[in-house]
C-alpha positions as CSV (number, residue, x, y, z in Angstrom):
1,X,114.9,92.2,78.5
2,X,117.0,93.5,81.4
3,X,115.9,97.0,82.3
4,X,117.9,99.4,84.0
5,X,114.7,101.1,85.8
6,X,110.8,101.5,84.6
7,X,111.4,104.7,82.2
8,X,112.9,101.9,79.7
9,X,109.7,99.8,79.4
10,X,108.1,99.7,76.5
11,X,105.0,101.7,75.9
12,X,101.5,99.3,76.2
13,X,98.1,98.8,76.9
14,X,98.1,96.1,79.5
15,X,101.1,95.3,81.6
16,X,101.8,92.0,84.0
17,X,103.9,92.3,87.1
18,X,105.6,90.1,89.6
19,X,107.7,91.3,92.5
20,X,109.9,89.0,93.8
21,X,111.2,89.7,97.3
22,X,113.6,86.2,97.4
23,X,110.7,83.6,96.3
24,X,112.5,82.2,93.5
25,X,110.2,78.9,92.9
26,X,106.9,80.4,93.5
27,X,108.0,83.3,91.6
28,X,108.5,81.3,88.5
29,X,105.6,79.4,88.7
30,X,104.3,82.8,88.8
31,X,105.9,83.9,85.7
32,X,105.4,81.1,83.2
33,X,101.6,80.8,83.9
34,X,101.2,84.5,83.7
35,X,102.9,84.1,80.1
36,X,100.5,81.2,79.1
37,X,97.4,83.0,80.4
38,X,97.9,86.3,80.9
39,X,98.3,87.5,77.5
40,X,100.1,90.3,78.0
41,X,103.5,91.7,78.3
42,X,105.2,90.6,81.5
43,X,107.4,92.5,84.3
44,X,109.2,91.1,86.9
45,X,110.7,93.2,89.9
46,X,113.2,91.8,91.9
47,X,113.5,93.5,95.2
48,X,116.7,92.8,96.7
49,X,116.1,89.0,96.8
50,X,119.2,86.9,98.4
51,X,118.2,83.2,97.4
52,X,119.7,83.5,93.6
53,X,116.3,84.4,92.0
54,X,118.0,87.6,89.9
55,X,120.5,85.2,88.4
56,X,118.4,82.1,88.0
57,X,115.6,84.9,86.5
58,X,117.9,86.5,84.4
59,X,118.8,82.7,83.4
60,X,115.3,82.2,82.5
61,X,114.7,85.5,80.1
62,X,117.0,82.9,77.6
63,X,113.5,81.0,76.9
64,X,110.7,83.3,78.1
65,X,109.9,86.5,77.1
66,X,109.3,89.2,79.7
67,X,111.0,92.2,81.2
68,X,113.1,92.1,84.2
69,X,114.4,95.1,86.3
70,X,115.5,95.8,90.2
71,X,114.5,97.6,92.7
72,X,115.1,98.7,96.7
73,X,113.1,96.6,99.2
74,X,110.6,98.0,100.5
75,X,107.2,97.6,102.4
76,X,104.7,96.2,99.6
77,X,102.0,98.9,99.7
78,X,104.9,101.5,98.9
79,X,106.4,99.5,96.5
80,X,102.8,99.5,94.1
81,X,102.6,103.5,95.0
82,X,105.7,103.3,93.1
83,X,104.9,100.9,90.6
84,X,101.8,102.9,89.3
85,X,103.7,106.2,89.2
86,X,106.1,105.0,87.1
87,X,104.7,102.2,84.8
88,X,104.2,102.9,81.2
89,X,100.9,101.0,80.1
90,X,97.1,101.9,80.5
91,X,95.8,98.9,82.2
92,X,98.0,97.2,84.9
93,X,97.8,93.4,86.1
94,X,98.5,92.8,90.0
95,X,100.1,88.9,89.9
96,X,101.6,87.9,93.4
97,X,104.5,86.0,93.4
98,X,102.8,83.6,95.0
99,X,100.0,82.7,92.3
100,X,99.4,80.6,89.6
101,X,96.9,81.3,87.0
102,X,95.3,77.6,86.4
103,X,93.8,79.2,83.0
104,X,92.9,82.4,80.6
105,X,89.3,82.9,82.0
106,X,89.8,85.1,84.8
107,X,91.6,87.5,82.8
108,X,89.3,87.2,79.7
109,X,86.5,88.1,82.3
110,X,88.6,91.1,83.7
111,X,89.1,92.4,79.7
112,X,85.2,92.7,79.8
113,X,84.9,95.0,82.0
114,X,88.2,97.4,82.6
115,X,87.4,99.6,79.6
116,X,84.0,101.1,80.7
117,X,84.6,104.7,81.3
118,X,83.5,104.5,84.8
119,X,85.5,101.1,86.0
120,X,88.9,101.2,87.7
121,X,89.7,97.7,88.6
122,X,88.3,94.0,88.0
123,X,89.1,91.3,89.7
124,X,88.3,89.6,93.4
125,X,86.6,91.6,96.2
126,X,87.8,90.8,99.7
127,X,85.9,91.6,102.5
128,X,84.7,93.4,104.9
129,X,83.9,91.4,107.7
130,X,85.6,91.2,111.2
131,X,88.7,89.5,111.7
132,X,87.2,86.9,114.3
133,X,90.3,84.5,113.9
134,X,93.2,87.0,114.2
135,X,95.1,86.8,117.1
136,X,96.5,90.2,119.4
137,X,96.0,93.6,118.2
138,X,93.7,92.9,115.3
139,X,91.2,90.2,117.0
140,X,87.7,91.5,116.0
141,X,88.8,94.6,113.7
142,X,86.7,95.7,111.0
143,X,88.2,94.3,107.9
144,X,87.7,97.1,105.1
145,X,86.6,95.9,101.8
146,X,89.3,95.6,99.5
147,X,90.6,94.4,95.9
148,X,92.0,90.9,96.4
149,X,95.4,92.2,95.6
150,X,97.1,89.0,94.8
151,X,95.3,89.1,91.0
152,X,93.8,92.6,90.6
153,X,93.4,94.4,86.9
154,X,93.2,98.6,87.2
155,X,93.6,101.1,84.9
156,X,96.7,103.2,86.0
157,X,95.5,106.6,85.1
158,X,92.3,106.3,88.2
159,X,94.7,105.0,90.4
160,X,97.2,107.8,89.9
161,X,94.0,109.7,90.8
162,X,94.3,108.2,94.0
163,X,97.8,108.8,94.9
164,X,97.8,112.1,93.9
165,X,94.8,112.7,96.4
166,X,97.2,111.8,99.0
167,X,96.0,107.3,99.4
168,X,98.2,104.9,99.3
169,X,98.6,101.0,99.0
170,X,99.9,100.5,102.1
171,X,97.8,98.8,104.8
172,X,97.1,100.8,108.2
173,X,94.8,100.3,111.0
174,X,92.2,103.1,111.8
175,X,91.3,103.6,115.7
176,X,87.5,104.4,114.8
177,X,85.9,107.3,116.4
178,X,83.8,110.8,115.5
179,X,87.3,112.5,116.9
180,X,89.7,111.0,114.7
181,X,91.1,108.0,117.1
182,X,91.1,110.1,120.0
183,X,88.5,108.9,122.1
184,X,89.4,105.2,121.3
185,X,93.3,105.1,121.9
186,X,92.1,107.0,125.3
187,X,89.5,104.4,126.0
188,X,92.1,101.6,125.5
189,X,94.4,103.2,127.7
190,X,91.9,103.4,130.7
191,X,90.9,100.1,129.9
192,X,87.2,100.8,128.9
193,X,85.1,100.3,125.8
194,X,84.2,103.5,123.7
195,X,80.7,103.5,123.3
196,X,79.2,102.7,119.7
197,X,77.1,105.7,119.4
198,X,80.8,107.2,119.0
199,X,82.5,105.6,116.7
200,X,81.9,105.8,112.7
201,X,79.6,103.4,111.0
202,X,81.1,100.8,108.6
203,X,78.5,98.5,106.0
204,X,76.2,99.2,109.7
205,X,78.7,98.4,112.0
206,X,80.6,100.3,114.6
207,X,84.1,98.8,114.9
208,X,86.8,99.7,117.4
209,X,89.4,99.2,114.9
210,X,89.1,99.1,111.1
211,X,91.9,97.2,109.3
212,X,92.9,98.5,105.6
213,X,94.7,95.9,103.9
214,X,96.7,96.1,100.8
215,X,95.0,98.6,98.5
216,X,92.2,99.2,100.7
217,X,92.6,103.2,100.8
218,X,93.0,103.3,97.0
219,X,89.9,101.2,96.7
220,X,87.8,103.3,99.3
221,X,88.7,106.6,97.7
222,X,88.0,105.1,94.3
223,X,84.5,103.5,94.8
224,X,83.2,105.4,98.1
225,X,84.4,108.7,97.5
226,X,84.7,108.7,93.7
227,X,81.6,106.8,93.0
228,X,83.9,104.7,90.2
229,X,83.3,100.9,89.7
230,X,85.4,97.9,90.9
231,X,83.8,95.1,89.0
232,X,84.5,92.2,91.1
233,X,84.0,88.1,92.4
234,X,84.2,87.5,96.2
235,X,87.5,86.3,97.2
236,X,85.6,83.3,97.9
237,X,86.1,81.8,94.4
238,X,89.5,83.1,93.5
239,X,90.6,79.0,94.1
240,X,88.4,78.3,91.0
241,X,90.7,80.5,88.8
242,X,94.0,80.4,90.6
243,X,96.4,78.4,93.3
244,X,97.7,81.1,95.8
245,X,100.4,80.5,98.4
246,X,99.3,83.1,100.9
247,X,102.1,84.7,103.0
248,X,104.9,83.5,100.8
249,X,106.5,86.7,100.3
250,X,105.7,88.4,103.9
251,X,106.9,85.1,105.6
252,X,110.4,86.2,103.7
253,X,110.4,89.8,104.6
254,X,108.8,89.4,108.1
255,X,107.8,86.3,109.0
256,X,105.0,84.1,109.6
257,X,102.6,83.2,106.3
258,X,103.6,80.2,104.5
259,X,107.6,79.6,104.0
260,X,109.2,79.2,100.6
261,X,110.2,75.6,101.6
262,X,107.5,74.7,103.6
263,X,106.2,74.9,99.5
264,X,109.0,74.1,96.9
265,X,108.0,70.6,96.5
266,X,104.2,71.0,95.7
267,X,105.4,74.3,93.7
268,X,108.4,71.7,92.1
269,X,106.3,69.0,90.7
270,X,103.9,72.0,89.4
271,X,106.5,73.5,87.2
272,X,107.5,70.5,86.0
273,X,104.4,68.7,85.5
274,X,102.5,71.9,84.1
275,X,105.5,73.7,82.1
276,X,108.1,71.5,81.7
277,X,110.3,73.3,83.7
278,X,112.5,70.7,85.7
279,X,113.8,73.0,88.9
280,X,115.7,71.1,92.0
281,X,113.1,72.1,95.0
């Protein structure tokens, strides 16, 4: 169904969601294994895409049922602070655009867990560890432990607790000191190390810089600060229950990650092989 904004969804218990910022292929590889596995209603968001996904979407909602609506473009973390103030379901389902579900386990695992009284999220965990490969800025950062956001479960109501306590899903990068950042962005500047007896201690550690990805603030305030449960794998077997296409989406919006047509053939042969979906690349 074609929505005009969010206050039209139906009431629900669980809710799917896509957003598609221009990823039209990946996106509906998305979509149809979502509807096979997910078991759940389904959502797609289309953020001012410009490669024909609304129309070739809207084509689609002929055959498949899920819910379809618009919305401004804007930087991912901000469009989920949006997403879970306005949704109308108890339990909400994270699916990138860039992700097939390769079967119903992973979720039939999250189901386990999401309704203890005490658990806001089920999923993947990514992280922390130092970024040792990133290049630049972020070279040796503290990377903050996180939900892996591309296939997360939460409840909506504990992550409204979030937002409301002023997080948000946006990623930022912490300059890590006792004074707030102070004494690190000065050290920088003079070209000098601040020493570790200064700086706040993370899983033992005593980064310069602490990078919070996607979700990571949520997370933080919700399990740290909280003391509510993320019941979660490592990242590190995410491949066994799902192909993911990192960067699809930011290389469209910003650049670099993985382009849409370095992709569409692989993603291609997939929909037709897997869904019967016969889609020029």
């Amino acid at each position: 169904m074609k929505l005009r904004d969010l206050g039209e969804l139906r009431p629900c218990r669980e809710q799917a969601v896509i957003i598609n910022v221009g990823t039209r292929l990946p996106t509906t590889l998305a979509l149809v294994s979502a509807l096979r596995h997910a078991g759940m209603p389904l959502l797609v968001i289309d953020c001012e895409s410009k490669d024909g996904s609304l129309a070739w979407l809207e084509s689609l909602m002929a055959e498949h049922e899920f819910d379809l609506v618009t919305a401004p473009l804007r930087p991912h973390g901000r469009t989920l602070d949006w997403l879970f103030g306005q949704v109308r379901c108890e339990q909400l389902l994270l699916v990138d655009s860039d992700v097939e579900l390769l079967g119903p386990d992973i979720v039939a695992w999250m189901r386990q867990f999401i309704d203890d009284h005490r658990t806001f999220g089920a999923g993947f965990i990514d992280g922390p560890g130092f970024l040792v490969n990133e290049r630049g800025f972020l070279h040796n950062a503290w990377y903050h432990e996180r939900p892996w956001i591309p296939l997360a479960l939460f409840k909506v109501a504990m992550v409204r607790e979030a937002l409301a306590a002023g997080c948000s899903f946006l990623d930022k990068v912490v300059f890590n000191d006792v004074a707030g950042g102070l004494m690190t962005k000065a050290a920088r500047r003079l070209g000098v190390r601040l020493p570790a007896a200064l700086r706040v201690a993370y899983n033992g550690w005593r980064p310069e810089l602490v990078y919070y990805d996607t979700g990571a603030e949520v997370y933080e305030h919700l399990k740290f600060k909280k003391e509510h449960l993320f019941v979660g794998l490592p990242s590190h077997f995410a491949p066994r229950y799902v192909t993911h296409f990192s960067g699809v989406s930011r290389h469209v919006v910003q650049g670099g990650g993985t382009s849409p047509e370095s992709i569409a053939g692989v993603v291609a042969e997939r929909l037709k092989s897997g869904y019967g979906l016969d889609v020029a690349a």
